[in-house]
C-alpha positions in Angstrom: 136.2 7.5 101.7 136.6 11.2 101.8 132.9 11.6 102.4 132.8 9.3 105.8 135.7 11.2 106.7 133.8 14.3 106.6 131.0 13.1 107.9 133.2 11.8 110.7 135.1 14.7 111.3 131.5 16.8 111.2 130.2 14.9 113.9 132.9 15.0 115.9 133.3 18.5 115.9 129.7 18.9 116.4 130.2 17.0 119.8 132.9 19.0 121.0 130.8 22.4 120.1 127.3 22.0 120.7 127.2 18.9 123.4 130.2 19.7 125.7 128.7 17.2 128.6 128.6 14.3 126.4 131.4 14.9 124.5 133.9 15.9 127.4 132.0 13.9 129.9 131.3 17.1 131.8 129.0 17.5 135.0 127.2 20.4 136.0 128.8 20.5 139.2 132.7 21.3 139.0 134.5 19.9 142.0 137.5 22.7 142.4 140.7 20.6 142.5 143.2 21.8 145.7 146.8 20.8 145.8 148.4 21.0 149.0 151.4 19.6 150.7 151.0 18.1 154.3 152.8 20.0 156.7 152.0 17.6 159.9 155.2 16.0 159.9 157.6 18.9 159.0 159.5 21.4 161.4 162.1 24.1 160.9 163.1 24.8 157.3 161.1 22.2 156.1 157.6 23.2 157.7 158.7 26.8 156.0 159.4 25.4 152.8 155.7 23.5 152.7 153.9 26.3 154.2 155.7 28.8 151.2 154.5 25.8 148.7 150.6 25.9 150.1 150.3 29.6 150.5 151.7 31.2 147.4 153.1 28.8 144.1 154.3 32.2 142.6 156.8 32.6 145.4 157.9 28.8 145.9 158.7 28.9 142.1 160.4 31.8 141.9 162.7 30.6 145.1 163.1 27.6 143.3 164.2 29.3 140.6 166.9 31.3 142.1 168.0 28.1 144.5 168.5 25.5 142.1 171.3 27.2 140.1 172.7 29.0 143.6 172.7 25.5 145.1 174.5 24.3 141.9 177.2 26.3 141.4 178.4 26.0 145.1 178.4 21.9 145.1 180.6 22.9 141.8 182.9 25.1 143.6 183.1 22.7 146.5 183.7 19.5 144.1 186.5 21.8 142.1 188.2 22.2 145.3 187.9 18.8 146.5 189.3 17.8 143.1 192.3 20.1 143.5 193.4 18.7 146.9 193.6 15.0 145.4 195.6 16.3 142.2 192.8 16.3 139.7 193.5 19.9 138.0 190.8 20.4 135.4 191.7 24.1 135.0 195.0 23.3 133.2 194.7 20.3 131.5 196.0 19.7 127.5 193.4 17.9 125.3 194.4 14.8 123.4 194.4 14.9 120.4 
């Protein structure tokens, strides 16, 4: 059992190494893959947004990085307020025990 095993494994491995377009199902032509979003539909801040998205995904994610927590922490504040003027305080509250 250990020797099919090896065997197995050998030609496996053999597959992967030496025959790469049989084993990975590789062509000789590699069709470059392109992702873009379609900005036909978008104006304003949106159009903007797309545009950033198709011509640089360094500076989309880092904007994406800074909005999502920015964008968090006011719908927090605004909820805490909202909270406070219909007499939910969660600032001051005793925990039950």
């Amino acid at each position: 059992m250990k020797i099919r095993l090896a065997r197995l494994f050998t030609w496996c491995l053999f597959l992967c190494l030496a025959v790469p377009e049989l084993a990975l199902a590789a062509s000789k032509e590699i069709a470059n893959v392109v992702i873009v979003a379609d900005t036909r539909k978008f104006t304003g801040w949106e159009a903007w947004w797309t545009n950033l998205y198709n011509e640089s995904h360094l500076y989309f994610t880092l904007l994406t990085i800074v909005l999502i927590p920015t964008v968090g922490v006011i719908f927090g504040v605004i909820a805490d307020m909202l909270m406070g003027l219909i007499g939910i305080d969660l600032k001051h509250r005793e925990l039950a025990d």
